[in-house]
C-alpha positions in Angstrom: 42.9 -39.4 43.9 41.9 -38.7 40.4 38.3 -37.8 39.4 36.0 -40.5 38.4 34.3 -40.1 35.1 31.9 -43.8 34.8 30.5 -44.0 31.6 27.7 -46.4 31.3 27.2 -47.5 27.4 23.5 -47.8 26.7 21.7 -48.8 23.4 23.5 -49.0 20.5 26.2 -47.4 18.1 25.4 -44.2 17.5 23.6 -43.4 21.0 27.2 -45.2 22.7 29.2 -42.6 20.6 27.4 -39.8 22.0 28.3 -41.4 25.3 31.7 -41.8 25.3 32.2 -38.1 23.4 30.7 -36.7 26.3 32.9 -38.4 28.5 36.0 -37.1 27.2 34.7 -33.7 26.5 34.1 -33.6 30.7 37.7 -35.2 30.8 39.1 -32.5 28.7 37.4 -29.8 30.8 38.2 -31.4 34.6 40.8 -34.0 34.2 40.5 -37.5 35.8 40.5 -41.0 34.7 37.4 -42.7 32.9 36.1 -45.9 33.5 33.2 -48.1 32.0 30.7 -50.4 32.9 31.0 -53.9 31.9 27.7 -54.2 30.2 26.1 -52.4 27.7 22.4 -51.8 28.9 20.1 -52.3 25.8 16.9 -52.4 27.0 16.5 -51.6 30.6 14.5 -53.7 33.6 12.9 -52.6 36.8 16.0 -51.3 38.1 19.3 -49.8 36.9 21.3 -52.9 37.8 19.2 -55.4 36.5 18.7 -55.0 32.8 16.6 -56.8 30.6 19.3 -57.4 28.1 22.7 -56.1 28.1 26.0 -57.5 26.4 29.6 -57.2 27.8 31.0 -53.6 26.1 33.9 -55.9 24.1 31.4 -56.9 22.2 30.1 -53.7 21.1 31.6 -52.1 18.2 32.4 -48.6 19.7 35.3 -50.7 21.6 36.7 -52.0 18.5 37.3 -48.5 17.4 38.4 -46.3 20.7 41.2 -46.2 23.2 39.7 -46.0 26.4 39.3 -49.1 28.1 39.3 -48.9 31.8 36.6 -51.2 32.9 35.3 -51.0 36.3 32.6 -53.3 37.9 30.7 -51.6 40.2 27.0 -52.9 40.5 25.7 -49.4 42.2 26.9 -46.9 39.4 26.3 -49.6 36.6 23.0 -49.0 34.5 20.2 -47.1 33.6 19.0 -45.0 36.1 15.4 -43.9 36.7 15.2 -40.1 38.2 14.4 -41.6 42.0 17.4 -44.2 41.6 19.7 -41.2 40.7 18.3 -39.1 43.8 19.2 -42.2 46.1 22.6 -42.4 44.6 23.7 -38.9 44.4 23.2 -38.7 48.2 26.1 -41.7 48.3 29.0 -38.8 47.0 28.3 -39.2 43.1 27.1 -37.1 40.8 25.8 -37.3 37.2 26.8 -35.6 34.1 23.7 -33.4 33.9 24.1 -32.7 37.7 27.6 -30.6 36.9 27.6 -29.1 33.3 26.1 -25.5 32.4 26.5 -23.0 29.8 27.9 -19.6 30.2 27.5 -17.6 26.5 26.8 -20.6 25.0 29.7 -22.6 26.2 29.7 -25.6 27.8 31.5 -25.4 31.2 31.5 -27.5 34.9 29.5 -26.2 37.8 31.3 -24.1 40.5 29.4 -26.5 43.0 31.7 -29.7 41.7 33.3 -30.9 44.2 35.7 -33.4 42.7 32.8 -36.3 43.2 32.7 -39.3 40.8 30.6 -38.3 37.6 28.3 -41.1 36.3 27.6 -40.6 32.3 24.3 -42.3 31.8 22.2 -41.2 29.6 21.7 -40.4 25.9 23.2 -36.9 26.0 21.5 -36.7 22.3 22.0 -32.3 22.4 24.6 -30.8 20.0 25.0 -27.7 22.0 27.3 -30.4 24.6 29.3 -31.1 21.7 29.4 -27.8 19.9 32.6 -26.9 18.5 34.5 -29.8 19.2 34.1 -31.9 16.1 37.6 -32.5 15.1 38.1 -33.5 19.0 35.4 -36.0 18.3 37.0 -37.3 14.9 39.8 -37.6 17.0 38.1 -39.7 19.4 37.3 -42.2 16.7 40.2 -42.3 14.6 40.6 -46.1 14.4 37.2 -45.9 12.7 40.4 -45.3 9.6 41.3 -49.3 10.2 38.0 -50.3 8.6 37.5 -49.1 5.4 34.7 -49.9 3.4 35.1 -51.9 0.4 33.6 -49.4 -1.6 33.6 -45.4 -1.3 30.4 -42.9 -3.0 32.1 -40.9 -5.8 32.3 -36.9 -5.6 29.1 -36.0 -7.1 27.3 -38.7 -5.2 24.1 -39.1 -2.9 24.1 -40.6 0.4 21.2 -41.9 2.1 21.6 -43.3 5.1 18.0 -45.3 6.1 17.1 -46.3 9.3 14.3 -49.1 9.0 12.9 -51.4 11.0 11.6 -50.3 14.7 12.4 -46.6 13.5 10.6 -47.4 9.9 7.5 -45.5 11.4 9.1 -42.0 11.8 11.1 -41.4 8.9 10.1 -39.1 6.2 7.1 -40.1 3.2 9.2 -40.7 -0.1 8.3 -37.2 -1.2 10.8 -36.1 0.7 13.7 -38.2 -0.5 12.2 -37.5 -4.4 12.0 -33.6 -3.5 15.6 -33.3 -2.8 16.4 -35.8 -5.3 14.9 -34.3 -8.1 16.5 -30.8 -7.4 19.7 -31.9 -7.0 22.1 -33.2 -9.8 24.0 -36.5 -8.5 25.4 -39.4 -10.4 24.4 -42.1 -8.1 22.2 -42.6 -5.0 23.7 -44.8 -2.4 21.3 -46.0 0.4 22.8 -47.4 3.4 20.4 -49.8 5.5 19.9 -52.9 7.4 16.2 -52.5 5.9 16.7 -52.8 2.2 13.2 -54.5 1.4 11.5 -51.6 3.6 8.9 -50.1 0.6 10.7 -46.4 0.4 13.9 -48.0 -0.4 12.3 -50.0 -3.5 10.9 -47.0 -4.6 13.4 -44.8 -4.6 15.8 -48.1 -6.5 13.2 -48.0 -9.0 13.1 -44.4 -9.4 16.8 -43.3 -9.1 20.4 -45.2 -10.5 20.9 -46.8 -7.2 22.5 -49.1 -5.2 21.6 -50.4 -1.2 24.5 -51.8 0.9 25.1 -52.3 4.4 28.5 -54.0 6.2 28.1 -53.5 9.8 27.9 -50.0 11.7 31.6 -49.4 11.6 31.6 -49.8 7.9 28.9 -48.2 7.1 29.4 -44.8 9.8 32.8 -44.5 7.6 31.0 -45.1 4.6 28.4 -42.0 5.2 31.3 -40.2 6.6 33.1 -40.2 3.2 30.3 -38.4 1.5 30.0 -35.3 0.1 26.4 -34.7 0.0 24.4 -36.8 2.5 20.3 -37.3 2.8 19.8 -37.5 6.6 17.0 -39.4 7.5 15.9 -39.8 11.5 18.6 -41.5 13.3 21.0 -40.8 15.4 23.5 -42.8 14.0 22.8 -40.6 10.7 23.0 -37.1 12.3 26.5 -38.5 13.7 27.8 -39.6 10.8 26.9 -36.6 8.9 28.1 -33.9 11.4 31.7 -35.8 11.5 31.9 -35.8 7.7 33.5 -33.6 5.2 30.1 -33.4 3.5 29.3 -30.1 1.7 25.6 -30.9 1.5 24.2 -32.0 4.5 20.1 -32.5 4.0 18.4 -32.3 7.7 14.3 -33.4 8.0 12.2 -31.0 10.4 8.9 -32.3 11.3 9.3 -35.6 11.8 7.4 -37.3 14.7 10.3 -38.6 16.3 11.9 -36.6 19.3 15.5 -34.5 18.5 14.1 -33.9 14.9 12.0 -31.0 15.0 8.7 -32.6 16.3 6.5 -29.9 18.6 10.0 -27.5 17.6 12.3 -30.2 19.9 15.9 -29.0 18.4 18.2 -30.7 20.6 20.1 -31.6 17.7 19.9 -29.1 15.3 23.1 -28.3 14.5 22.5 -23.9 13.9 25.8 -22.7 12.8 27.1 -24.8 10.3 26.5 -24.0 6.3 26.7 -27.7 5.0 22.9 -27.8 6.8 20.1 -27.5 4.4 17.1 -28.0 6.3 13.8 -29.1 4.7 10.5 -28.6 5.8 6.6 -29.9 5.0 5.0 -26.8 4.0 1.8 -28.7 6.0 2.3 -29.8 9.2 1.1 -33.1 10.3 1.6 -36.2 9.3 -1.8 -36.6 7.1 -1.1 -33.3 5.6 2.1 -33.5 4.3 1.7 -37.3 3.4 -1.3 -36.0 1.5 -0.2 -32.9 0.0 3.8 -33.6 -0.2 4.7 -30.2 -0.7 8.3 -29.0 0.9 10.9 -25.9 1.0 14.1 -25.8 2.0 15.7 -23.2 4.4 19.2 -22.3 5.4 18.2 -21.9 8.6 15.5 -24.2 11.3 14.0 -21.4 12.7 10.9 -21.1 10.3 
């Protein structure tokens, strides 16, 4: 029998792309067949197979743009698992992805002590070192993202912001941050991708800047911020994906915000150390109050400051 790779979509775009990468990174490493839930979890309940709101994964774009379709009801592996659920279920013959992948020299590899179990994928597996290296793979992966173009495309010498508002509004960057890099760096035109376009940093920067806010859906707009060549990340997964899958040559990358994954109490699960387009910038004050208060920043090649 073929392994068993279960892939459980949870949340939205960006998070279900992480998701299904990892899937097929295990797949490339081990072999087997993958199969998927039926439901995309988006927020959790009480227990893993009893969500408090879910929808069926056609409806989700991530299945408009991939291959792999195998669904597979099965109410026990389905979910979002809390730590004690996973203990009770790995003693069934499963496994989950964290259970079986290591690193030997910085290169992610499968445990000696698999065993050929099923693998359940759920989780957020938001760490680049799992996907290190394997960026075309993941282009690849998402190559009918090509099939939806965007109606327009950011010229050469372009800006690309990419804003994630409303229930993430509270941990992106103070406008210093945008006007620092902006002011430094010549560009024609500022393009600011959101589904938050009356959010007060995005009517500053339109009064500030030549400017122009669009959104058309995630597909869209992930292939729109893929086509840039310099790109403002702000904090957002869906951001950092779309910038590490581009053929940007500027990449801007926040530290110190207080969201998780970028750069809060030095978390750098997804900072992305050996690739030049990264231009990290940092608050030369840390704390929110400070750097709101004296907005001063510096940029470094490197996160490790």
């Amino acid at each position: 029998m073929n392994k068993i790779i279960y892939v459980n979509y949870l949340s939205r775009f960006a998070n279900n792309i992480f998701q299904y990468a990892l899937a097929h990174i295990i797949k490339d490493l081990i072999g087997g067949e993958i199969f998927f839930s039926p439901l995309c979890i988006l927020r959790s309940g009480d227990s893993h197979d009893l969500p408090v709101e879910a929808v069926p994964i056609e409806e989700i774009p991530l299945y408009l743009i991939t291959d792999s379709k195998n669904i597979l009801k099965n109410k026990a592996w389905s979910g979002k698992f809390r730590d004690d659920e996973k203990d009770i279920l790995r003693k069934t013959g499963v496994c989950f992805a964290e259970d079986i992948l290591r690193f030997e020299n910085d290169e992610l590899v499968i445990s000696d002590s698999y065993r050929d179990e099923p693998i359940i994928v759920s989780g957020y597996y938001q760490e680049y070192r799992y996907y290190k290296g394997r960026r075309e793979f993941v282009r690849g992966l998402l190559d009918k993202i090509n099939q939806y173009p965007p109606e327009k495309l950011p010229g050469g010498n372009d800006i690309v912001l990419n804003f994630r508002g409303t229930d993430l509004a509270w941990a992106q960057m103070p406008l210093s941050y945008y006007k620092w890099i902006l002011n430094k760096e010549q560009f024609d035109k500022l393009w600011i991708v959101t589904e938050d376009p009356t959010y007060k940093t995005i009517l500053r920067l339109m009064d500030l800047y030549p400017c122009e806010v669009l959104s058309n859906g995630p597909i869209r707009d992930l292939k729109f911020v893929m086509s840039a060549q310099k790109i403002i990340m702000t904090v957002s997964t869906f951001c950092w994906m779309a910038a590490w899958l581009s053929d940007a040559k500027k990449i801007f990358f926040p530290l110190g915000s207080p969201y998780p994954l970028f750069d809060r109490e030095n978390d750098r699960r997804l900072i992305v150390g050996d690739d030049s387009r990264y231009i990290y910038i940092k608050a030369l004050f840390n704390g929110t109050f400070l750097s709101r208060v004296l907005p001063f920043y510096y940029q470094c090649k490197s996160p490790i400051t």
